[in-house]
DODO-456720 format. One record per atom (N, C-alpha, C): x, y, z; residue in one letter. Coordinates in steps of 0.2 Angstrom, whole numbers, plus 5000, padded with zeros to 4 digits. Atoms other than C-alpha are relative to their C-alpha. Layout:
! DODO-456720
XYZA...
//
This chain:
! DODO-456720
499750035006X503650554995X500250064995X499949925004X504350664981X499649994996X500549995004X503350734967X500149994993X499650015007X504550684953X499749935001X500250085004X503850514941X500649945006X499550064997X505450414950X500250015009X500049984995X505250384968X500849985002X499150014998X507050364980X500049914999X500050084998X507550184983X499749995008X500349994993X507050225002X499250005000X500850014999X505350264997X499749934997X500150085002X505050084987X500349965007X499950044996X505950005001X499450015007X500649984994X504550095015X499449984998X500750015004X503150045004X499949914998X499850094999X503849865003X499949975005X500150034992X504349845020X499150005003X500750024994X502349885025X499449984997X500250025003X501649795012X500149944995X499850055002X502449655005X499949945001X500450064999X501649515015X499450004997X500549995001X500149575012X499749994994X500150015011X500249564991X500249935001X499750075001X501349384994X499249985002X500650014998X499649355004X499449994992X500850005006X498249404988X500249964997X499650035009X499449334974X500149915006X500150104998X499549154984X499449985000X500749994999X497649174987X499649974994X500249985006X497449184968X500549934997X499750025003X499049074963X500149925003X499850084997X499148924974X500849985001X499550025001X500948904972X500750065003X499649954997X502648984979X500350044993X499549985008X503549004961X499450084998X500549965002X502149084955X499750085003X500149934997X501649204968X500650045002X499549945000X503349264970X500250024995X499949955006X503449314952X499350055001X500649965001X501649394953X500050085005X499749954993X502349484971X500450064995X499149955001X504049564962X499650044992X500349955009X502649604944X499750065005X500749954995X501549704959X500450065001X499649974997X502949784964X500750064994X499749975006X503949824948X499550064997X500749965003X502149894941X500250075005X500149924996X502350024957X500550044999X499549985002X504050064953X499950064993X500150005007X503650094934X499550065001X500649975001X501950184939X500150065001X500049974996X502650324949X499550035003X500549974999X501150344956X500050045009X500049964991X500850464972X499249975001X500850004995X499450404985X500050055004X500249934994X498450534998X500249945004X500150034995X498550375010X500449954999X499950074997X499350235017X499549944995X500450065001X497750135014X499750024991X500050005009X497650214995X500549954996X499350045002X499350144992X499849935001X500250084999X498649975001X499449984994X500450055006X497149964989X500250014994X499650025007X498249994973X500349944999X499550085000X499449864978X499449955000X500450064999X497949744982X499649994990X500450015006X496949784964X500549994996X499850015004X498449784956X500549925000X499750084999X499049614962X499649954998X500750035003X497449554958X500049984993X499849965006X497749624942X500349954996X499450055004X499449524937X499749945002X500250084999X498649364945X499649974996X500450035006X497049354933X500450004995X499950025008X498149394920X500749925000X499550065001X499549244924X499449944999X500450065001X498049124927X499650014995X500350005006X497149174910X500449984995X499750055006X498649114901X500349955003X499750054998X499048984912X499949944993X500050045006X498548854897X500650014994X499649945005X499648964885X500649975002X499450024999X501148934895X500249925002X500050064998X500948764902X499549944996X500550035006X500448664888X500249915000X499950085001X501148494894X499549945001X500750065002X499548404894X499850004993X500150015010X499248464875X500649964999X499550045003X500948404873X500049945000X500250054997X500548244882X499849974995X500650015005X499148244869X500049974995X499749985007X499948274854X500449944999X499550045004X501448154856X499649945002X500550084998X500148004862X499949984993X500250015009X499548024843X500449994997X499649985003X501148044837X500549945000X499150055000X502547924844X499849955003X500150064996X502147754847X500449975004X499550024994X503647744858X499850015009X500449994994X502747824873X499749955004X500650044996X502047724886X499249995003X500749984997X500147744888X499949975005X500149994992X499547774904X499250024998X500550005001X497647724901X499550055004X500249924994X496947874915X500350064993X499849955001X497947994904X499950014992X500550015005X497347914886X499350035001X500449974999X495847934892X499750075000X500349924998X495948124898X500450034993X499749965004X496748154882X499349994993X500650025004X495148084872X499450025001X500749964999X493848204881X500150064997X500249925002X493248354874X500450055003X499649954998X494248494877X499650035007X500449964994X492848574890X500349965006X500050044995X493148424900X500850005002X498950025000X495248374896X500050075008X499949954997X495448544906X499750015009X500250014992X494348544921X500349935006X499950064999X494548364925X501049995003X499249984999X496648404924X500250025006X499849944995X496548534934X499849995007X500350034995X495348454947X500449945003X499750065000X496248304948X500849995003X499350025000X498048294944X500350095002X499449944997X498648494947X499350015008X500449984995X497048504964X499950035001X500449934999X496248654960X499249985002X500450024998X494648664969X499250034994X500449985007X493048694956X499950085000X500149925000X492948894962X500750024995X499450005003X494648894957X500150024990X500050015009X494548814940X499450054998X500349965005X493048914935X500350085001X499649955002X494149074938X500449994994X499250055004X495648994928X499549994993X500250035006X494448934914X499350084997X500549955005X492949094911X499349955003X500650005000X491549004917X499749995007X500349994992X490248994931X500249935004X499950054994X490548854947X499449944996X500650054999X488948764943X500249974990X499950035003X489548724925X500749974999X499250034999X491648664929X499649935006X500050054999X490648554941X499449954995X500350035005X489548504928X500449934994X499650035002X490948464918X500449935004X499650054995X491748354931X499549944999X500550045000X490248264931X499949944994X500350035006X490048214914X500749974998X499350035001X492148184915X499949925001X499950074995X491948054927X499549944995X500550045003X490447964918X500249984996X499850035006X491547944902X500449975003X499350024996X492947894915X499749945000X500150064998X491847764922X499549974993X500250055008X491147694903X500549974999X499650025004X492647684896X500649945005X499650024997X493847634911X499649955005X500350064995X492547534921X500350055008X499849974995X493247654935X499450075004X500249934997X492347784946X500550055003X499349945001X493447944944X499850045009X500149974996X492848004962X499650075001X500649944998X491648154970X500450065001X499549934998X492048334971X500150005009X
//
């Protein structure tokens, strides 16, 4: 590779071609979704472009791309709420417009506490598994299933419903 900051287009197209599954792979890992990890893939890849970084090795090169994919992942799922705000939205025009139809499951998940609103959401209606969510959210496993916990028990007071087991 050359020793100038900007590599050829030959050397990013060699470094794509022998790595490019392989990042689509972590960034699915991490994203659950196609949209998603093929914007995370083309951020992974732009980053190296950008970075002009030189590696001693093949398998150098292999574990930048893997930390830095890692990297764009936590940071897309750390604003995932940020950008996908349609359950606040949900929320907000429930309060707001009495033209809405309420959908008493979605009243409901709009009336828990925010700890819960979120894992409960994301357990439920997007099927992220509790390892997941407690990545996504900052906290440990053993309190997102806590939270689930105490979702459902408001679920089943108020709706008379058992919200189901992890």
């Amino acid at each position: 590779m050359s020793e100038s900051l900007l590599r050829t287009s030959n050397d990013i197209s060699e470094i794509y071609r022998r790595h490019a599954k392989m990042v689509y792979r972590v960034c699915f890992t991490y994203l659950k979704n196609p949209a998603d990890t093929d914007d995370a893939a083309s951020e992974t890849f732009t980053k190296l472009i950008r970075s002009g970084r030189q590696f001693e090795s093949e398998e150098h090169e292999k574990a930048w791309l893997i930390r830095t994919a890692t990297n764009v992942c936590k940071d897309i799922l750390k604003h995932w709420w940020r950008k996908n705000a349609s359950l606040e939205d949900y929320c907000d025009k429930l309060s707001t417009d009495d033209s809405i139809e309420v959908d008493p499951v979605m009243e409901t998940i709009c009336r828990l506490p925010d700890k819960y609103k979120t894992v409960i959401y994301l357990f439920y209606f997007e099927g992220y598994s509790c390892p997941e969510i407690a990545k996504m959210v900052g906290k440990p496993q053993p309190t997102v299933r806590y939270h689930l916990q105490a979702a459902r028990k408001i679920f089943k007071e108020r709706l008379g419903d058992d919200f189901g087991e992890e």
